[in-house]
C-alpha positions in Angstrom: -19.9 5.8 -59.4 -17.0 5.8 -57.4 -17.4 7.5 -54.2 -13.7 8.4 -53.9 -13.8 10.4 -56.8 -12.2 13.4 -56.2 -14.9 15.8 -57.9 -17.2 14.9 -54.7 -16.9 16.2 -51.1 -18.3 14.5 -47.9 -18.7 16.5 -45.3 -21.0 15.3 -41.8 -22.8 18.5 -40.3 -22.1 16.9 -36.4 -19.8 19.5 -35.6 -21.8 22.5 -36.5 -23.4 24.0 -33.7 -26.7 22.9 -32.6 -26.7 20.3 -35.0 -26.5 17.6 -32.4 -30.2 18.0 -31.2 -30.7 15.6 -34.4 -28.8 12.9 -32.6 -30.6 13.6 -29.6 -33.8 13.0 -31.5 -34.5 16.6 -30.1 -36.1 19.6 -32.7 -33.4 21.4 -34.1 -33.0 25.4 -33.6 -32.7 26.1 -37.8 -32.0 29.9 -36.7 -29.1 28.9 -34.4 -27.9 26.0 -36.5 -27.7 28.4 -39.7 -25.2 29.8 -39.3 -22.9 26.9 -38.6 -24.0 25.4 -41.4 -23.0 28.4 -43.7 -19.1 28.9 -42.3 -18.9 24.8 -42.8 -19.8 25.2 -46.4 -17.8 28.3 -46.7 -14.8 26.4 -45.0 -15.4 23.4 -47.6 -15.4 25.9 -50.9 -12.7 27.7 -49.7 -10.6 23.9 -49.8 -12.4 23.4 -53.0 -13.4 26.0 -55.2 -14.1 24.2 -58.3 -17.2 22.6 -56.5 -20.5 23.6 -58.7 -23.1 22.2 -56.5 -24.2 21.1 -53.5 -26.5 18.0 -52.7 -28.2 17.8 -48.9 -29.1 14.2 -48.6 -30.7 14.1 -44.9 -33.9 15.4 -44.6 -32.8 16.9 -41.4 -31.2 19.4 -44.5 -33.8 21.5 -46.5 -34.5 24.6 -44.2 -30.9 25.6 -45.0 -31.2 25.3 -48.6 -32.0 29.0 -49.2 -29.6 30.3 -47.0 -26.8 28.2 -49.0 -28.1 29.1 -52.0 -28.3 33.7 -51.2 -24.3 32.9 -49.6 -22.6 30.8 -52.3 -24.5 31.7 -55.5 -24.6 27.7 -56.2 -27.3 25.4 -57.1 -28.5 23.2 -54.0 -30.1 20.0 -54.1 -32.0 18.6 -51.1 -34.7 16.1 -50.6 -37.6 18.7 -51.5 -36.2 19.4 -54.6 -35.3 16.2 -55.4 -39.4 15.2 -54.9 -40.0 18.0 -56.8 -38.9 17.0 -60.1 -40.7 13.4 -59.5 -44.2 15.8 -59.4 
């Protein structure tokens, strides 16, 4: 695994909106945060188009799931799901 592969995309969510309550160990605002987190991922497939997935891995992550899911039409992976297959 080579982390610099080119088929993956990194992206930190610290920028979107709201967002920062989880450094501030504070509870995040899903509603207000949601829609940050939907124009980052839009910005991110509109750079890369050819992505087929996307994989949430902090469990901060999940209650956006859906909403990325209904917008891009893509499979989403997050740390429910992920548990889910183990049960």
């Amino acid at each position: 695994f080579d982390v610099d592969d080119d088929r993956f995309v990194i992206a930190g969510c610290e920028n979107v909106p709201g967002f920062d309550a989880v450094a501030k160990g504070e509870k995040v605002d899903v509603e207000k945060v949601t829609p940050g987190m939907l124009k980052m991922v839009a910005s991110i497939l509109d750079n890369r188009p050819s992505l087929r997935a996307i994989l949430l891995e902090c469990t901060e992550l999940p209650p956006y799931s859906d909403a990325l899911r209904a917008q891009f039409g893509l499979p989403v992976w997050d740390a429910i799901t992920c548990a889910d297959f183990f049960i």
